[in-house]
C-alpha positions as a Markdown table, in Angstrom:
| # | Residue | x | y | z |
|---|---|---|---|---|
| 1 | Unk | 0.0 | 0.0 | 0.0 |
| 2 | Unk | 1.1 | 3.6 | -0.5 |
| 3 | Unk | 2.4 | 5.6 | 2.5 |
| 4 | Unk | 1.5 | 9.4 | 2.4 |
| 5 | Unk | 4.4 | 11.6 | 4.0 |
| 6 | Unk | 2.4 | 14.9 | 4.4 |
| 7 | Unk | 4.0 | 18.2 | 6.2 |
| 8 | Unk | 1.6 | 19.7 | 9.4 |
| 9 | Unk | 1.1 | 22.7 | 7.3 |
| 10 | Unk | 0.2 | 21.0 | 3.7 |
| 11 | Unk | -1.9 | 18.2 | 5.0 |
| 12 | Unk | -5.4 | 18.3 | 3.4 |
| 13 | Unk | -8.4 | 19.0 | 5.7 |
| 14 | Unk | -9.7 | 15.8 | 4.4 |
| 15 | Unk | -6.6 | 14.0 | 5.5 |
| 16 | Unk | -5.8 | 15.4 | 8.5 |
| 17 | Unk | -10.1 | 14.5 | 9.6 |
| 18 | Unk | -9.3 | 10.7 | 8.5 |
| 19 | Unk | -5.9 | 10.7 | 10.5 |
| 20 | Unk | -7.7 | 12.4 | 13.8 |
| 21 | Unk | -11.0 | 9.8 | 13.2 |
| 22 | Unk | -8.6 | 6.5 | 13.5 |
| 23 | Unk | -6.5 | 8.2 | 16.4 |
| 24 | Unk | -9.8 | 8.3 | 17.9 |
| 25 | Unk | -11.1 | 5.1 | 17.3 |
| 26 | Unk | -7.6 | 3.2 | 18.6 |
| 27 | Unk | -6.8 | 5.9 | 21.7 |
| 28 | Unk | -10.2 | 7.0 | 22.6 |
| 29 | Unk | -12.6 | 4.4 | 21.6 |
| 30 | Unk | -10.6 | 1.1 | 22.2 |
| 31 | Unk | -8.0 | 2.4 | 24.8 |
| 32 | Unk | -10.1 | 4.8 | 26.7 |
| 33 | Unk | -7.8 | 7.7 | 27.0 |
| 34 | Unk | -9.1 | 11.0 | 27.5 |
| 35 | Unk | -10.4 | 13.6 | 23.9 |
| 36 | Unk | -8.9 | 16.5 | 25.4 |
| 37 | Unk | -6.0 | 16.8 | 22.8 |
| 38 | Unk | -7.2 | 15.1 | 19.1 |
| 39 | Unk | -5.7 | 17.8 | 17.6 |
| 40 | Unk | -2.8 | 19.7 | 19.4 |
| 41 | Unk | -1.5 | 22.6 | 17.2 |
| 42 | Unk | 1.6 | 20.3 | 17.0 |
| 43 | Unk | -0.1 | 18.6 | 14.2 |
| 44 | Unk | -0.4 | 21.3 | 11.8 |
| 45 | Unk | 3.2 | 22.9 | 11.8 |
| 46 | Unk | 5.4 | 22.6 | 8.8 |
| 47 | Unk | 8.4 | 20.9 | 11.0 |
| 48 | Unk | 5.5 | 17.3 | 11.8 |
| 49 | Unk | 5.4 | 14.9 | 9.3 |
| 50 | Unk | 2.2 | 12.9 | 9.3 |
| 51 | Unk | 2.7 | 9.2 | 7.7 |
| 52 | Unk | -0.3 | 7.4 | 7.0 |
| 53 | Unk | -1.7 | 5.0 | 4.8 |
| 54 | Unk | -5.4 | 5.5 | 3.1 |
| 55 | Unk | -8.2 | 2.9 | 1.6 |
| 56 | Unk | -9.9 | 3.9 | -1.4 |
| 57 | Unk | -12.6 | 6.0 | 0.5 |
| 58 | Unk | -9.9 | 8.2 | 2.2 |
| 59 | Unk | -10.0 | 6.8 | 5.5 |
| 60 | Unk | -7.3 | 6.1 | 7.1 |
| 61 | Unk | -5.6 | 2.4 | 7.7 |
| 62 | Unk | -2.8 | 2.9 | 9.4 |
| 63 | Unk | -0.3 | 6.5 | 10.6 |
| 64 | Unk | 1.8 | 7.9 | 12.8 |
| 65 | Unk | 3.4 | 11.5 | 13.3 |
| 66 | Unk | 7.0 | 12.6 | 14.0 |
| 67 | Unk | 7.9 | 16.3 | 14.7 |
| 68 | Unk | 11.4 | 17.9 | 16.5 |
| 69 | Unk | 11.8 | 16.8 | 19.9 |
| 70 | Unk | 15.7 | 18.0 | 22.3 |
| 71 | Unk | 17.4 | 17.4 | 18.8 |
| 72 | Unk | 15.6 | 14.0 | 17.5 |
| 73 | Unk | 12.4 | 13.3 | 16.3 |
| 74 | Unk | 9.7 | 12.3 | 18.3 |
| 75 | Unk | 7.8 | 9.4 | 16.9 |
| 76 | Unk | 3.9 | 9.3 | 18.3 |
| 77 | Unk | 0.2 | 8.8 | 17.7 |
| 78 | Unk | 1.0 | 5.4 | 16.0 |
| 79 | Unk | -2.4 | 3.8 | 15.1 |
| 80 | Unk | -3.8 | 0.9 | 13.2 |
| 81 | Unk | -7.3 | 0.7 | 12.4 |
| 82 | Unk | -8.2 | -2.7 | 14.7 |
| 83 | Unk | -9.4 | -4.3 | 11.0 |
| 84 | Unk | -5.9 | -4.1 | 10.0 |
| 85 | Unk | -3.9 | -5.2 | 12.4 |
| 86 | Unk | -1.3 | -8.0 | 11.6 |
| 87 | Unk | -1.1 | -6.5 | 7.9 |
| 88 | Unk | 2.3 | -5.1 | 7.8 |
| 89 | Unk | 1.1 | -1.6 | 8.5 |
| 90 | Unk | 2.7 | -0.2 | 11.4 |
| 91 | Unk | 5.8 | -2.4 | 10.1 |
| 92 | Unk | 5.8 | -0.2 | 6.7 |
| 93 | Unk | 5.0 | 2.5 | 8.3 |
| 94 | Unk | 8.2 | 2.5 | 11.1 |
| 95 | Unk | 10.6 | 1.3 | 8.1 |
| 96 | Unk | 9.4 | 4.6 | 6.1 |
| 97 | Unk | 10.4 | 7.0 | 8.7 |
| 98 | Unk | 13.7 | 5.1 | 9.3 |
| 99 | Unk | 14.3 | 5.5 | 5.7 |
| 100 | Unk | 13.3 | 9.4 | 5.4 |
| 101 | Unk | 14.7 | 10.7 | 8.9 |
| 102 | Unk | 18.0 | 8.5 | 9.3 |
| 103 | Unk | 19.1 | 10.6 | 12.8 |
| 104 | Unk | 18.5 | 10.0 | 15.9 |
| 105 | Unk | 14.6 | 9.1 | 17.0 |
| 106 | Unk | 12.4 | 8.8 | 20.4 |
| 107 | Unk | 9.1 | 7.6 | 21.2 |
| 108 | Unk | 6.8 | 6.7 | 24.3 |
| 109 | Unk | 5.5 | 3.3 | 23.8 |
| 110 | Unk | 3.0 | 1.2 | 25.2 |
| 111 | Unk | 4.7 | -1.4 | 27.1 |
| 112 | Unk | 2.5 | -4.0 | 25.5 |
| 113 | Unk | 4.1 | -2.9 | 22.5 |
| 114 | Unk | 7.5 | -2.4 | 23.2 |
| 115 | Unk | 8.3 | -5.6 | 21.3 |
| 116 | Unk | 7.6 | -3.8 | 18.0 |
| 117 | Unk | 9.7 | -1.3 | 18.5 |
| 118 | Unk | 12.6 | -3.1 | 19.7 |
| 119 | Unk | 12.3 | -4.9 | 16.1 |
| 120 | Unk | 13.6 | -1.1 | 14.6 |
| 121 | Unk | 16.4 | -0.9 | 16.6 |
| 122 | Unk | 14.7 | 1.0 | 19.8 |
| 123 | Unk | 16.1 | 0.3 | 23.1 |
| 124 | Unk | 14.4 | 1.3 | 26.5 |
| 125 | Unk | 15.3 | 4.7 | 28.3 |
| 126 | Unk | 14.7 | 3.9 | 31.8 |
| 127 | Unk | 11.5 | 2.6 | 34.0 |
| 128 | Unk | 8.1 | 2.2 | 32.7 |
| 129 | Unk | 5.9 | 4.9 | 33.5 |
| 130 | Unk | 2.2 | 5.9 | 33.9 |
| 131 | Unk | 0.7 | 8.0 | 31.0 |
| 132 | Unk | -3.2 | 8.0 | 31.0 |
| 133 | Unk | -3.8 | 5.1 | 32.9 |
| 134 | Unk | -1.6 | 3.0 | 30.5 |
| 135 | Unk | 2.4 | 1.7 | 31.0 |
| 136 | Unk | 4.5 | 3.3 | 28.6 |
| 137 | Unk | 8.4 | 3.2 | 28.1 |
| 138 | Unk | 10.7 | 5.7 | 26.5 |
| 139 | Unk | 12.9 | 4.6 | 24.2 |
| 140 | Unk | 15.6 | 5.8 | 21.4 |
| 141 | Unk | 16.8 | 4.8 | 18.1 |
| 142 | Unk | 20.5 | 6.4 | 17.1 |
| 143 | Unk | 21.0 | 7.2 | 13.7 |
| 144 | Unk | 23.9 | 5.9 | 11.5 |
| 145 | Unk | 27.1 | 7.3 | 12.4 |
| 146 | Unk | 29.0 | 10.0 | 11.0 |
């Protein structure tokens, strides 16, 4: 499937409504964290990339956002519509970014998923920790050296 790399400011209203209805249908809907933040201003400045992947109807499948973050990028909101899950899309989706930012990367993972990460090269940053009622880790990805 084809993965959309889309800048915060360029990102089509259309878009950017499918990307923030499948966020909340994995984090709100399925996970139970709170709405208050479906679309911090972070997601609309030219320095996030949105990745996502779309069906024919424009609804998002599959995406993820990365934006600066102390001198990496931050790697968050990763989501997979619960119809696709065990397709390969969150896999093509982390082996796009790896390829289009190559420096150094950080996320806060679910626990439950840490697995995944660890699969890209992402090694845990200290203890778990509480983030809306769910265990997450942080972890870090260097990039190639110089």
């Amino acid at each position: 499937m084809l993965i959309e790399r889309l800048t915060g400011d360029a990102v089509s209203a259309l878009r950017l409504a499918a990307i923030l209805r499948l966020r909340a249908e994995v984090f709100v809907v399925e996970q139970g964290i709170c709405a208050n933040d479906l679309l911090p201003a972070i997601d609309c400045l030219a320095t996030t990339t949105h990745y996502a992947v779309f069906d024919d109807d424009g609804e998002a499948l599959a995406c993820l956002r990365t934006y600066p973050h102390d001198g990496a990028r931050k790697i968050g909101r990763v989501a997979t519509a619960m119809s696709q899950r065990g397709a390969g899309l969150g896999l093509e989706l982390m082996e796009a970014v790896i390829a289009a930012e190559p420096g150094r990367l950080v996320l806060s993972g679910q626990v439950s998923v840490e697995g995944f990460y660890t699969r890209f090269g992402f090694l845990r940053v200290g203890e778990p920790y509480v983030e809306e009622g769910i265990d997450h880790v942080w972890m870090e990805r260097s990039g190639p050296a110089r």
